[in-house]
FIDREN-10631 format. One record per residue (C-alpha): y, x, z. Coordinates in Angstrom, 1 decimal. Layout:
+--------+--------+--------+
|     yy |     xx |     zz |
+--------+--------+--------+
|      Y |      X |      Z |
...
+--------+--------+--------+
***
This chain:
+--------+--------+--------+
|     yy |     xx |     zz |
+--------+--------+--------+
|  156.7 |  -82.9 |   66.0 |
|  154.8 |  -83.7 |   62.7 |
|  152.4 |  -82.3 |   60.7 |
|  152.4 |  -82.9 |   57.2 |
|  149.1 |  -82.8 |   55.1 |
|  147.7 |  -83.3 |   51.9 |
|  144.0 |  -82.7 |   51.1 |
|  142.2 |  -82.2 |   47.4 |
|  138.7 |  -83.5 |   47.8 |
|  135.3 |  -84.3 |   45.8 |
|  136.3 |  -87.9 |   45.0 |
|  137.5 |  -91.2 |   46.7 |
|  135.7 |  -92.3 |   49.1 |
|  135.3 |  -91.5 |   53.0 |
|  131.6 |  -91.0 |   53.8 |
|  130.3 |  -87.9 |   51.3 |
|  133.5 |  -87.2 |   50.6 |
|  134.2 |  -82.9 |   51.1 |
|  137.6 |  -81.0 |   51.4 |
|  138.2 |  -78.9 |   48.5 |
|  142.0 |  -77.9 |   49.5 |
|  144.4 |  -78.9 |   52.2 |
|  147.8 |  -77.9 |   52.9 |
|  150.1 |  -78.5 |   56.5 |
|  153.7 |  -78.4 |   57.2 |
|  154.2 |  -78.3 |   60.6 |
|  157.8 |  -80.0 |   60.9 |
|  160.1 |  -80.5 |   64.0 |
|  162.6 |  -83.2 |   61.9 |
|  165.0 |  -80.9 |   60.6 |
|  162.6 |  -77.7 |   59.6 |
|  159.2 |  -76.3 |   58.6 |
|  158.1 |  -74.5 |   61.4 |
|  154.6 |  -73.4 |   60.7 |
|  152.3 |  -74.0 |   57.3 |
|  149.0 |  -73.6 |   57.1 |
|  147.1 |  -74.0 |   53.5 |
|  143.7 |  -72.7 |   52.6 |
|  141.1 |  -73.7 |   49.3 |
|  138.0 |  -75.0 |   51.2 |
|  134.1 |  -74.5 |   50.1 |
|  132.9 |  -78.1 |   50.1 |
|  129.3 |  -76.6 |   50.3 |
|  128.7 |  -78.9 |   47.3 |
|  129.7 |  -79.7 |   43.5 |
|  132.6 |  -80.4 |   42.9 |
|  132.5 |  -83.4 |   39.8 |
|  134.1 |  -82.4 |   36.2 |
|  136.8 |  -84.7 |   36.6 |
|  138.1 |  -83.7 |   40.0 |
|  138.2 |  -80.1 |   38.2 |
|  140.2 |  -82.1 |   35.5 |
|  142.7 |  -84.0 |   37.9 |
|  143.2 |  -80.7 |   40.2 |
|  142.2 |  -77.3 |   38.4 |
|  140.4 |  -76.6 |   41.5 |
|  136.6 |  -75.7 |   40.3 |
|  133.3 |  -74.5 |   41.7 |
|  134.4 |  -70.5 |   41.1 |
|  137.7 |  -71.1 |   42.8 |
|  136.2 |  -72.0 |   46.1 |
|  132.8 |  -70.3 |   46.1 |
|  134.3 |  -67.3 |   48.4 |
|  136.8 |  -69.8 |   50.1 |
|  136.1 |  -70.5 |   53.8 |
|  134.0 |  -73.5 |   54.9 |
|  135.5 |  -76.5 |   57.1 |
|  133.9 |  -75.2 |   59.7 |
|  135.4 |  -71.6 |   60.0 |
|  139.0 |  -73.2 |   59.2 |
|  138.5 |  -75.9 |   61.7 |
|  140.4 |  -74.4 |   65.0 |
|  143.4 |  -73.6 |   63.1 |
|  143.6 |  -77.5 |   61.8 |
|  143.0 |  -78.2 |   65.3 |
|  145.8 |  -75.9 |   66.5 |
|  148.7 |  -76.8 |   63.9 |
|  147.8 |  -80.3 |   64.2 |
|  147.9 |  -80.9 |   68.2 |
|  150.5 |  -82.7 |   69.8 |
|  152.0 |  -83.6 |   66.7 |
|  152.1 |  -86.5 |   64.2 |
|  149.4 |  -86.5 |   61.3 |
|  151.8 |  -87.5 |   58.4 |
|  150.5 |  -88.4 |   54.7 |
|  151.1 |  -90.2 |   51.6 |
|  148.7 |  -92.9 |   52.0 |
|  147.7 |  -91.9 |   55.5 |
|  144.4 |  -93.2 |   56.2 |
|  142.6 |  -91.8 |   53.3 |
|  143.7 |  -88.1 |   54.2 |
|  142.9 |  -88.9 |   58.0 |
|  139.9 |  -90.8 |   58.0 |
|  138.7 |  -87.6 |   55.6 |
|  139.6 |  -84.9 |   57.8 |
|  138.2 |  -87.2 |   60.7 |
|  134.9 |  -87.9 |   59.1 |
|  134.5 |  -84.1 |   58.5 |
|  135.3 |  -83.1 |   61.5 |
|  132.6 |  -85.7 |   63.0 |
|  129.9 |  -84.2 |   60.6 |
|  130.7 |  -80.5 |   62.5 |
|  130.5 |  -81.9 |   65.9 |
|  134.1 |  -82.2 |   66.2 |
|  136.2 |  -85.1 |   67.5 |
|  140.0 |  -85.2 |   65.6 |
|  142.3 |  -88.0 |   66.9 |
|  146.1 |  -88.1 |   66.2 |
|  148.8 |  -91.0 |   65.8 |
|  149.4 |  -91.2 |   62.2 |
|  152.6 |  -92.4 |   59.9 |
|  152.3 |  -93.0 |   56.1 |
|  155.0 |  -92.0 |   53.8 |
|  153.8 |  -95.0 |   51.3 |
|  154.4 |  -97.8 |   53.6 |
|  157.5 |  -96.4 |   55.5 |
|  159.3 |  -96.0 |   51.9 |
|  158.0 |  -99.5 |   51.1 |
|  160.1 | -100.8 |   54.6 |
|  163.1 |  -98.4 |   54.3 |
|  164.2 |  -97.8 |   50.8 |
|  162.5 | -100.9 |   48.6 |
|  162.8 | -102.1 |   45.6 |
|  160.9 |  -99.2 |   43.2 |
|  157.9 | -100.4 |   41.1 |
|  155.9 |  -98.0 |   42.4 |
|  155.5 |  -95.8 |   45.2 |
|  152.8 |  -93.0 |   44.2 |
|  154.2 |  -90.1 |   45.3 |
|  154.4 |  -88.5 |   41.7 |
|  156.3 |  -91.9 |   40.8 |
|  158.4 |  -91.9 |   43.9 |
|  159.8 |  -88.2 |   43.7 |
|  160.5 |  -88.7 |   40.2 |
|  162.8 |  -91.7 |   41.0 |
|  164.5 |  -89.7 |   44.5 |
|  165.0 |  -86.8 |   42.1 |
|  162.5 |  -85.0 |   44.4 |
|  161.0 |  -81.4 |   42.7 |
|  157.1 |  -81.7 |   42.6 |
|  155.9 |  -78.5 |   41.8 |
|  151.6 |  -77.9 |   41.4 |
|  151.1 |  -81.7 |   41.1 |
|  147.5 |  -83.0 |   42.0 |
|  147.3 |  -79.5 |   44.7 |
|  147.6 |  -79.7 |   48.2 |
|  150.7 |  -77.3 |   49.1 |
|  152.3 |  -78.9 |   46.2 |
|  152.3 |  -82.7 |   47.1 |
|  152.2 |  -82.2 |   50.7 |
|  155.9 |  -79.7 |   50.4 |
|  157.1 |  -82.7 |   48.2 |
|  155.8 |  -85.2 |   51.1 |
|  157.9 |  -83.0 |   53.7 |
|  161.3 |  -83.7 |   51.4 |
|  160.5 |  -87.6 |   51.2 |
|  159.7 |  -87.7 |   54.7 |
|  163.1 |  -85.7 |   55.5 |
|  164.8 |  -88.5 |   53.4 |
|  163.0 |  -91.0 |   55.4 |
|  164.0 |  -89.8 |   58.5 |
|  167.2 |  -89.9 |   57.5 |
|  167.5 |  -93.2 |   56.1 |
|  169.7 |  -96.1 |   58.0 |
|  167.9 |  -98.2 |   60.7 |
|  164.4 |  -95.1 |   60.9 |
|  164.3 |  -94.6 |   64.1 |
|  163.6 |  -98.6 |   64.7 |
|  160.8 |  -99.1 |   61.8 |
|  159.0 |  -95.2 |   62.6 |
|  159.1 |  -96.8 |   66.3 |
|  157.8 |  -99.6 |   65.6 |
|  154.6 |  -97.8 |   63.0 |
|  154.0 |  -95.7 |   66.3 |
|  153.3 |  -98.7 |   68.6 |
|  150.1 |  -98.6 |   69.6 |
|  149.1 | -102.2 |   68.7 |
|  150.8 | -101.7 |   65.2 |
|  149.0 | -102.6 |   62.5 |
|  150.9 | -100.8 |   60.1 |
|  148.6 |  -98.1 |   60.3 |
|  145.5 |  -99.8 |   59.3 |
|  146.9 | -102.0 |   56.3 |
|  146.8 | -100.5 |   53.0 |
|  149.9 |  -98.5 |   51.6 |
|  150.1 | -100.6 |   48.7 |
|  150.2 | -103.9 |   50.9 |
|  153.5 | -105.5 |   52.6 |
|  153.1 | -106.5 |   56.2 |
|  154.5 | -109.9 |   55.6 |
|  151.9 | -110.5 |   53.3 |
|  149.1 | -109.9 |   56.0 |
|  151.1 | -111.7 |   58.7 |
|  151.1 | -115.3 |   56.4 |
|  148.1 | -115.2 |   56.4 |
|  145.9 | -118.1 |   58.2 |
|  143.4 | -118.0 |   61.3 |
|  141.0 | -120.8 |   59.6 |
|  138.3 | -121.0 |   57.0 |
|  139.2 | -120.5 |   53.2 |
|  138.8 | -117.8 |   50.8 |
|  140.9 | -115.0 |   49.6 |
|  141.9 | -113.0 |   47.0 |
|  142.6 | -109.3 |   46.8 |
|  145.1 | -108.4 |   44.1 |
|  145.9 | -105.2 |   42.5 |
|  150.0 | -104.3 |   41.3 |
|  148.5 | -105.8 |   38.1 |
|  148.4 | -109.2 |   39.9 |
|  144.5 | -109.1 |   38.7 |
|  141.9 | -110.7 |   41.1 |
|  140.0 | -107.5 |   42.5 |
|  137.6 | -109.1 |   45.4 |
|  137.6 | -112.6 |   46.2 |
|  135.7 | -113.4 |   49.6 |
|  135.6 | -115.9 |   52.3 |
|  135.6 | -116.3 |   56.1 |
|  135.7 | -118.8 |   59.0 |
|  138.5 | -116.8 |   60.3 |
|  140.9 | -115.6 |   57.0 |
|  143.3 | -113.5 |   58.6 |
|  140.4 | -111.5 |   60.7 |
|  138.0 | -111.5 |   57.7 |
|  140.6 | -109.3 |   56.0 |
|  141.5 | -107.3 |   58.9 |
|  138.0 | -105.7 |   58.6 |
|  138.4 | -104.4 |   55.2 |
|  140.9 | -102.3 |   56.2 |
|  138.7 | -100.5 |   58.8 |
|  135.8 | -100.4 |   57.1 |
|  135.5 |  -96.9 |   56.0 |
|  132.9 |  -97.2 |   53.4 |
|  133.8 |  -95.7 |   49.9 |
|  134.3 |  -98.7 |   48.0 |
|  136.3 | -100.9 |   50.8 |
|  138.7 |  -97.3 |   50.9 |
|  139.0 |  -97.6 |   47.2 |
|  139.4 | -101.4 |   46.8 |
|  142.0 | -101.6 |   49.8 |
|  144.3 |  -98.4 |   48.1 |
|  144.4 | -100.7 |   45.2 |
|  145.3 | -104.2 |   47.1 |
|  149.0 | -105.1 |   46.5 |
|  148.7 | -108.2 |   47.6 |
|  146.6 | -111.1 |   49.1 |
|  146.4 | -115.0 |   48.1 |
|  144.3 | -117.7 |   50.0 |
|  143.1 | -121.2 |   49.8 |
|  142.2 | -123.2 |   52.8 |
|  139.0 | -124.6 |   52.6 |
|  138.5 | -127.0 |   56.1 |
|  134.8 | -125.7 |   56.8 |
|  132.5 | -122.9 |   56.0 |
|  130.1 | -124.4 |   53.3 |
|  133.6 | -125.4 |   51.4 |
|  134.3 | -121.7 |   51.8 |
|  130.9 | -120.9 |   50.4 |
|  131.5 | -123.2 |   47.3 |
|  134.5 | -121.9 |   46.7 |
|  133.8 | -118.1 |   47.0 |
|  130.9 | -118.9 |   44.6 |
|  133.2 | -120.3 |   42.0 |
|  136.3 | -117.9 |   41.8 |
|  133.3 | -114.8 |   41.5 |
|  132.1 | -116.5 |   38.3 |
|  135.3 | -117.4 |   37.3 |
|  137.4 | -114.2 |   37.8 |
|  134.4 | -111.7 |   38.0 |
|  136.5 | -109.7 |   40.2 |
|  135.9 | -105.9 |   39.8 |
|  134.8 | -105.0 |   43.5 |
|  132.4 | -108.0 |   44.2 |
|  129.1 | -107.2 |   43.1 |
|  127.3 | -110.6 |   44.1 |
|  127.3 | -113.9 |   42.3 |
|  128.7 | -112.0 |   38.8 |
|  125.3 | -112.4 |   36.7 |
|  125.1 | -116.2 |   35.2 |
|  121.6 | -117.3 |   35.8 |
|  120.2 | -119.3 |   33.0 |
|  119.1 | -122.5 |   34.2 |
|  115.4 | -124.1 |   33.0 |
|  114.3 | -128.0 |   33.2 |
|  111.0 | -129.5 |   33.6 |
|  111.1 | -131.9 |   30.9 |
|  108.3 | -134.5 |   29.5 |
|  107.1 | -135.7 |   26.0 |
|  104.5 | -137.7 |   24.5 |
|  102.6 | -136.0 |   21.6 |
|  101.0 | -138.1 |   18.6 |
|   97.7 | -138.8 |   20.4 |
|   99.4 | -140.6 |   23.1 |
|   99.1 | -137.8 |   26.4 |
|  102.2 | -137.1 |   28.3 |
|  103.0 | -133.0 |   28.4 |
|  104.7 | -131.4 |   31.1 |
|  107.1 | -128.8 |   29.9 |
|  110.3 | -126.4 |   30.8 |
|  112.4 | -124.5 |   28.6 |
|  116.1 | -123.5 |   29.2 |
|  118.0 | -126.4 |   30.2 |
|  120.6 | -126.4 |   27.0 |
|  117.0 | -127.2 |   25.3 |
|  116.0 | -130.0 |   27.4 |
|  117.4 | -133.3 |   27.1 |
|  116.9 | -134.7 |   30.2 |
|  115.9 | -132.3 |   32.8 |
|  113.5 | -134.0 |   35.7 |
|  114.1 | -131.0 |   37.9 |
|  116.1 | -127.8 |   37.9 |
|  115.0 | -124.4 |   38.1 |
|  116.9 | -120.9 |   37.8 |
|  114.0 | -118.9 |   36.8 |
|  110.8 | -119.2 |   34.7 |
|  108.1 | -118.4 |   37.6 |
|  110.1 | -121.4 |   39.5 |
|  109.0 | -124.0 |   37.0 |
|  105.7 | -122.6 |   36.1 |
|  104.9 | -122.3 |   40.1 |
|  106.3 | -126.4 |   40.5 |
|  104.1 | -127.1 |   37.4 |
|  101.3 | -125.8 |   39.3 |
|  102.0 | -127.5 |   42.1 |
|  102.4 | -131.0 |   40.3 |
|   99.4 | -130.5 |   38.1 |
|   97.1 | -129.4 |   41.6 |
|   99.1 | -132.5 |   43.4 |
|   98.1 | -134.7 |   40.9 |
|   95.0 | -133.8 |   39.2 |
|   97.0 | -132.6 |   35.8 |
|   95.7 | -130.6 |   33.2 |
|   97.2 | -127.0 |   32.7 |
|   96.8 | -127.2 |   28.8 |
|   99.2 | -130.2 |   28.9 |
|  101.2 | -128.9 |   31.2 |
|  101.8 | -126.0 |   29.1 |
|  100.5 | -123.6 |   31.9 |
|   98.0 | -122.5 |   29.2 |
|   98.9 | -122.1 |   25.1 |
|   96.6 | -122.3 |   22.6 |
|   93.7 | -123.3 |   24.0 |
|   90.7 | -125.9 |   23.6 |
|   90.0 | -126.5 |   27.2 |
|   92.0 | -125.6 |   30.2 |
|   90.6 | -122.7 |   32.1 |
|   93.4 | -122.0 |   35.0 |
|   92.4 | -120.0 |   38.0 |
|   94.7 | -121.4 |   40.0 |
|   94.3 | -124.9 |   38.6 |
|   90.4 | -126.3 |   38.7 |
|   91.0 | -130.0 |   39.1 |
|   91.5 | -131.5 |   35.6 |
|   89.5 | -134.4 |   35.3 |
|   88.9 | -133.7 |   31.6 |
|   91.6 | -134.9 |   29.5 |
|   91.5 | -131.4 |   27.2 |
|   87.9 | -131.9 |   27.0 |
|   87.7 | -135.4 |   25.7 |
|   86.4 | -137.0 |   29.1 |
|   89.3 | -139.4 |   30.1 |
|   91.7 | -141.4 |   28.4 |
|   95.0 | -140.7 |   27.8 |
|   95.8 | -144.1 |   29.6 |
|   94.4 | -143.0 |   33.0 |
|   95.8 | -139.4 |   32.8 |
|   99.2 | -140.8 |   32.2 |
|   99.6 | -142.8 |   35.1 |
|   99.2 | -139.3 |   36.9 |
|  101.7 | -137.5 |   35.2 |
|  103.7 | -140.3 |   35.4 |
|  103.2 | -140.7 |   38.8 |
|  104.0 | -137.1 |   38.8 |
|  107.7 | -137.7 |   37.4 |
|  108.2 | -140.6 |   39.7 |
|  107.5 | -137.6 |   42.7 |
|  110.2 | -135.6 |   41.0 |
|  112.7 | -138.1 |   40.2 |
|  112.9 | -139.1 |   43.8 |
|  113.9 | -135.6 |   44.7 |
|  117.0 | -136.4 |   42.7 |
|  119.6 | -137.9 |   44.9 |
|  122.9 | -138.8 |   44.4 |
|  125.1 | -138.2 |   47.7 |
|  127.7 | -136.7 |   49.6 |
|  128.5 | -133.9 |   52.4 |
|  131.3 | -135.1 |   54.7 |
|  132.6 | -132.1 |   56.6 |
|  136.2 | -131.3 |   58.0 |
|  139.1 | -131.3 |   55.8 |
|  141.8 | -128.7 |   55.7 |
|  144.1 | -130.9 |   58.0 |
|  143.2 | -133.3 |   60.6 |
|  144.2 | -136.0 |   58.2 |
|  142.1 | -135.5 |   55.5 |
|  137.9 | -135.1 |   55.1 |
|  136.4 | -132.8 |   52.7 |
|  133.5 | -134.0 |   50.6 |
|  131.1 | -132.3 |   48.3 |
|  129.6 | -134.5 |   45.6 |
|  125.9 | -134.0 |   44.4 |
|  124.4 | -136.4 |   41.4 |
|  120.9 | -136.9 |   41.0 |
|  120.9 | -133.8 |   42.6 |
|  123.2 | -132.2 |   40.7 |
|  126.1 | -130.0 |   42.7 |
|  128.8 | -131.7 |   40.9 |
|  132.4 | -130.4 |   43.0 |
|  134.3 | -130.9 |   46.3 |
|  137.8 | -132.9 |   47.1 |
|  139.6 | -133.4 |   50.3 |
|  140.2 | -137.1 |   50.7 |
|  143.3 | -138.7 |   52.7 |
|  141.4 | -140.3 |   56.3 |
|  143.4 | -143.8 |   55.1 |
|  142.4 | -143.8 |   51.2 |
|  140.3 | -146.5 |   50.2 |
|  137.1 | -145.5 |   48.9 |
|  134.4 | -147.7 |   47.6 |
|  132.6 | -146.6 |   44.6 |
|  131.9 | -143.5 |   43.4 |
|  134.5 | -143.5 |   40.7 |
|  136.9 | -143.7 |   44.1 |
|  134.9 | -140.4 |   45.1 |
|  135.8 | -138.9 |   41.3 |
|  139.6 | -139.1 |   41.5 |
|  139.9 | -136.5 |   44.1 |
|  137.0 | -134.1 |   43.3 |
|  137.5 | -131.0 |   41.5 |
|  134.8 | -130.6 |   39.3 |
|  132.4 | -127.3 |   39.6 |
|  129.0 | -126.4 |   37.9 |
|  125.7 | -125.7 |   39.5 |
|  124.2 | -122.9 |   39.9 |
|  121.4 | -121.2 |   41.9 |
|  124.3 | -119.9 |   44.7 |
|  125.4 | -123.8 |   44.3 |
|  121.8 | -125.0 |   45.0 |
|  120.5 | -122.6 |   47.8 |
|  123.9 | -122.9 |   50.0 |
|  123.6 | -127.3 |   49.3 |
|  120.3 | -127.1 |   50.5 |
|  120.6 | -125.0 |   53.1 |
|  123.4 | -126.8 |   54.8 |
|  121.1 | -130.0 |   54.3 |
|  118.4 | -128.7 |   56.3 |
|  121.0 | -127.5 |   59.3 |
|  123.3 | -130.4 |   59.0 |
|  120.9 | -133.7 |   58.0 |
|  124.0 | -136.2 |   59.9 |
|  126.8 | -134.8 |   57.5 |
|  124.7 | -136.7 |   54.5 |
|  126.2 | -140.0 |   53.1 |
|  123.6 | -140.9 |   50.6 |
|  124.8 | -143.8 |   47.8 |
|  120.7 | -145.0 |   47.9 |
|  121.0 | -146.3 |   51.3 |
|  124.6 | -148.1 |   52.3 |
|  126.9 | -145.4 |   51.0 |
|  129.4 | -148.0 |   50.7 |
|  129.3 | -149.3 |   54.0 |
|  129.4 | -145.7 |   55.3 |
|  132.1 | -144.7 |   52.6 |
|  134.9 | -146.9 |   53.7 |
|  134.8 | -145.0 |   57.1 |
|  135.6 | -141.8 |   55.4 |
+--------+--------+--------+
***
């Protein structure tokens, strides 16, 4: 026995989301043997363009019963039976979440129309059900209302049910350690199965074949697995969307990192919210004015023409200023902590020894600051991160120059390499960035030994690679 259902709510998601309308066939396989359908009072507003997409308005269901007073009879038309929808899991996990919010537990096996018509009759562009019906000559009548597209459901799941080889694929959505169930309509089950058990990252991809989330994981194939039961209202809306999924190994989690990082700023995808907004780099720079004192400066790093340290924020570089000019006994004025003034006067900075005042020559206060560089300079290394490759034959490498996140490779165990030109031939090149930066030196501080630095026998090390 199955009951079919179709629910009009207040908007996408799960959480928040209130029942303005549903609709239930009760069907035995051949017949409609019971129907219950009902407006519901959601207790709330119901948005302008809900009203738009269904007709149903806040005057049409101010006198309707609430969830609550309608419950046992969705309780009683539903039991023992199968809970059958067009994209199944947003109807159920709806119903399921209202229920919870009345005290109520609501548990039934559950078959989706969307994903059995995807396995029994393919080959259509497009299985909404309003697309669907129109191609299986199925009447629709009160589209977008809940007796109308849950009466249409009943005829397409008739069809289905009568379709060559049913009985072995609804048999086989009904076992219990299916995951049929849990993947979104819209997705093919091969596509989930290829999927890999190692670190990488992965795309999310609409019918469109546009990137719609990119993330990453230790474990790919159960990183994705939890999208599908998270209920939150964007994960529902982004995994009703997902058509299909692509996937590049990446050998080891700060590869995965990397590589996340990039394909964000590269694809902006619509349902990742992190990592979109391009941070403006700044460099500390240095300069010589015509009275022979050395400045300390920053300004945006397209400005600078040799950057002696990066920063991804103003407060950054004026804080590191501070820090150099207290360090080394630097004046504010020249370090451009203070404009337009005489005299330094910094409240954080008391230590000048008088250059802005006329008390010290310029050839004493620029062996500071230039001692001061020299500190800054050495900050700057050029090296790699060995970590595991994607295969047991190959290493993964992450370059940074002069400090500089420059890109990754994955280098053959048996290549020859000797020089960091023998590095460049199998790195992808990437740009930094303050993600780039904060997950580099992380993984420094947790993984000192995975360091080859080129100051201090790189070479030697490199050839072991």
């Amino acid at each position: 026995m199955y009951s079919i259902v179709d629910i009009e709510t207040t908007g996408n998601g799960i959480k928040g989301n209130k029942i303005t309308e549903i609709a239930i066939f009760k069907f035995d396989g051949q017949k409609v043997v019971d129907e219950f359908t009902s407006l519901v009072n959601p207790e709330c507003e119901i948005p302008y363009f809900i009203t738009g997409l269904t007709g149903i308005d806040n005057h049409m269901v101010r006198d309707a019963p609430t969830l609550l007073e309608i419950a046992p009879q969705i309780l009683e038309i539903t039991q023992d039976t199968i809970f059958v929808a067009h994209s199944v899991n947003f109807d159920y996990n709806v119903i399921k979440e209202e229920f919870r919010t009345i005290g109520i537990s609501f548990v039934r096996k559950k078959l989706c129309t969307v994903r059995l018509s995807r396995r029994l009759i393919p080959g259509f562009s497009s299985y909404s059900l309003g697309k669907l019906c129109t191609s299986l000559d199925i009447p629709i009548t009160d589209r977008h209302r809940a007796r109308g597209d849950a009466h249409a459901t009943v005829i397409l799941f008739r069809k289905l049910l009568e379709t060559e080889n049913s009985e072995t694929v609804f048999g086989s959505f009904l076992n219990a350690r299916s995951q049929e169930a849990t993947l979104p309509p819209s997705l093919q089950r091969e596509v989930y199965e290829r999927l890999p058990s190692k670190p990488g990252i992965y795309y999310f991809k609409n019918s469109k074949g546009e990137n719609i989330y990119v993330g990453k994981a230790k474990n790919i194939k159960k990183r994705v697995l939890s999208h599908f039961y998270d209920k939150s209202t964007k994960e529902v809306q982004m995994c009703r969307e997902t058509s299909n999924i692509d996937f590049e190994l990446s050998g080891n989690e700060l590869l995965a990192l990397l590589m996340e990082s990039a394909a964000i700023k590269h694809h902006y995808p619509l349902y990742n919210r992190a990592q979109k907004r391009n941070v403006v780099p700044y460099g500390v720079f240095s300069y010589e004015d015509r009275q022979g004192i050395m400045h300390l400066a920053f300004n945006k790093l397209s400005q600078v023409p040799r950057s002696l340290i990066t920063f991804y924020n103003t407060t950054d570089c004026r804080l590191f200023i501070e820090q150099m000019c207290i360090a080394f006994n630097l004046c504010p004025k020249y370090c451009h902590l203070q404009e337009n003034v005489d005299s330094c006067s910094h409240f954080r900075v008391a230590n000048c020894k008088g250059i802005c005042r006329g008390k010290e020559a310029a050839t004493a206060y620029n062996k500071r600051v230039q001692a001061a560089i020299e500190n800054m300079l050495s900050e700057k290394q050029t090296y790699i991160i060995k970590d595991k490759g994607r295969t047991i034959d190959e290493d993964a490498l992450v370059l940074v120059q002069e400090g500089v996140y420059s890109g990754y490779g994955f280098v053959p165990k048996s290549a020859a390499v000797n020089s960091i030109e023998d590095i460049l031939a199998y790195i992808t090149l990437q740009k930094d960035n303050l993600e780039t930066t904060r997950l580099i030196q992380t993984h420094r501080v947790k993984n000192p030994n995975s360091i080859l630095d080129f100051s201090s026998g790189f070479l030697k090390s490199a050839q072991k690679v």
